[in-house]
ROZA-445785 format. One record per residue (C-alpha): residue number from 1; x, y, z; chain; residue in one letter. Coordinates in nm, 3 decimals, decimal comma. Example, Ala and Ser with C-alpha at 12.3 -4.5 7.8 and 13.67 -1.06 7.14 Angstrom:
BEGIN
REC;i;px;py;pz;ch;aa
REC;1;1,230;-0,450;0,780;A;a
REC;2;1,367;-0,106;0,714;A;s
//
This chain:
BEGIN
REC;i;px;py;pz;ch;aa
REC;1;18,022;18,576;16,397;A;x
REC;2;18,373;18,591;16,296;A;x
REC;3;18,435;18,251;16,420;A;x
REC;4;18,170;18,237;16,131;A;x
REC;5;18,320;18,398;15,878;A;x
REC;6;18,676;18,285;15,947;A;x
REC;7;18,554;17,909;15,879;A;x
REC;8;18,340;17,954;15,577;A;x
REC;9;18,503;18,234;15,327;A;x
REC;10;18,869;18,224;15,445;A;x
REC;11;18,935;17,910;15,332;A;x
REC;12;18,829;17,674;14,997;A;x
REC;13;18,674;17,995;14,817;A;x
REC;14;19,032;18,193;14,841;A;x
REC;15;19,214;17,847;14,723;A;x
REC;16;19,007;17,775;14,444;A;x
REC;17;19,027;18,163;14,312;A;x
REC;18;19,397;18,161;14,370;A;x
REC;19;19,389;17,819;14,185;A;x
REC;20;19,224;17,976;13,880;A;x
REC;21;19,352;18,298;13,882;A;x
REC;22;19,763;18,070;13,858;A;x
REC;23;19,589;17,862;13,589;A;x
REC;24;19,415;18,106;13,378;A;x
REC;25;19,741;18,340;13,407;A;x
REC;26;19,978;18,095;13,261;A;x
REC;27;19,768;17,861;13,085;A;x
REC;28;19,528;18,075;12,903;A;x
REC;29;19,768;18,396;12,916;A;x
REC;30;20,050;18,189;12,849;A;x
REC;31;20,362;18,221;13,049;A;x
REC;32;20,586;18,356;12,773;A;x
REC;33;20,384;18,662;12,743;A;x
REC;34;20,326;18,725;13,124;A;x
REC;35;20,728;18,674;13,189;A;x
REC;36;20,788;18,942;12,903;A;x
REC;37;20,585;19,188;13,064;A;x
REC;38;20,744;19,102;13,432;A;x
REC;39;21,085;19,186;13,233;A;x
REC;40;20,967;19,482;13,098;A;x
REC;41;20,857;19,607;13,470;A;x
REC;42;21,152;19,481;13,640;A;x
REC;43;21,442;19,510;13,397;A;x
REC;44;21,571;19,194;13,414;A;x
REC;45;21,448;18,801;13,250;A;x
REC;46;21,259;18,602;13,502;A;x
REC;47;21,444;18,331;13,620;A;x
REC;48;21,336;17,933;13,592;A;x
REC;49;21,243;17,997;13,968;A;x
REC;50;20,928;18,163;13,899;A;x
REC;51;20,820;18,014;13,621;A;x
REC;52;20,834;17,685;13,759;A;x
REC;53;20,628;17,841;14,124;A;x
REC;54;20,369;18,027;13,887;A;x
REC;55;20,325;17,689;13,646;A;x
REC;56;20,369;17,392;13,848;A;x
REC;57;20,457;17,406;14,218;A;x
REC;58;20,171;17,698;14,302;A;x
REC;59;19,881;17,517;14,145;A;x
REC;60;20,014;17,162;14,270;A;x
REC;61;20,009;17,316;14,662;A;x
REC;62;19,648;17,453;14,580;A;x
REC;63;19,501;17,127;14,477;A;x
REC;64;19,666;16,965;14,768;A;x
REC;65;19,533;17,201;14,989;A;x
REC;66;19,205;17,222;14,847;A;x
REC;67;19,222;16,861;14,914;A;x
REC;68;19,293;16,868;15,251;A;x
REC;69;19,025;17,162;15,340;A;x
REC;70;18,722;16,932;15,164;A;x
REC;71;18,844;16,631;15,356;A;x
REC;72;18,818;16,836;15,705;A;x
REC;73;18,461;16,787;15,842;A;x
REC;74;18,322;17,050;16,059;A;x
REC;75;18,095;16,967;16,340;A;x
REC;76;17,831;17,189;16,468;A;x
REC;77;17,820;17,215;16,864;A;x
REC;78;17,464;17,323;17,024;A;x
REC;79;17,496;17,291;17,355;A;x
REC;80;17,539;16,926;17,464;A;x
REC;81;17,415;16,807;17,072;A;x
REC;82;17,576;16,729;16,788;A;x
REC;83;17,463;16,799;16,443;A;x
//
């Protein structure tokens, strides 16, 4: 059962929220806005760093991912069959 669980909600469905959840943050949200209110928790400006992990190099290592979890095929053993 957890083998169950572990291969069927732990992966793709956790990627593609994360995926959103970067894009709609600093796409929609826009990135100005959400570094101003990291500043105004922190102290301090948010560095080029982060901005370019939560813009470019978060959402590029989702897709990738993503990719590489749809193009892993899962076979079901039943005894001696294959399905």
């Amino acid at each position: 059962m957890l083998e169950l669980l572990n291969d069927f909600c732990g992966g793709l469905p956790n990627v593609v929220i994360g995926l959103f959840m970067c894009l709609g943050l600093m796409w929609i949200y826009k990135v100005r806005h959400f570094c101003a209110d990291v500043e105004l928790m922190i102290g301090r400006p948010v560095s080029v760093y982060w901005k370019a992990m939560w813009c470019v190099i978060s959402p590029v290592i989702m897709v990738v991912g993503s990719k590489q979890i749809l193009s892993h095929t899962t076979w079901l053993y039943v005894g001696n069959q294959t399905f």
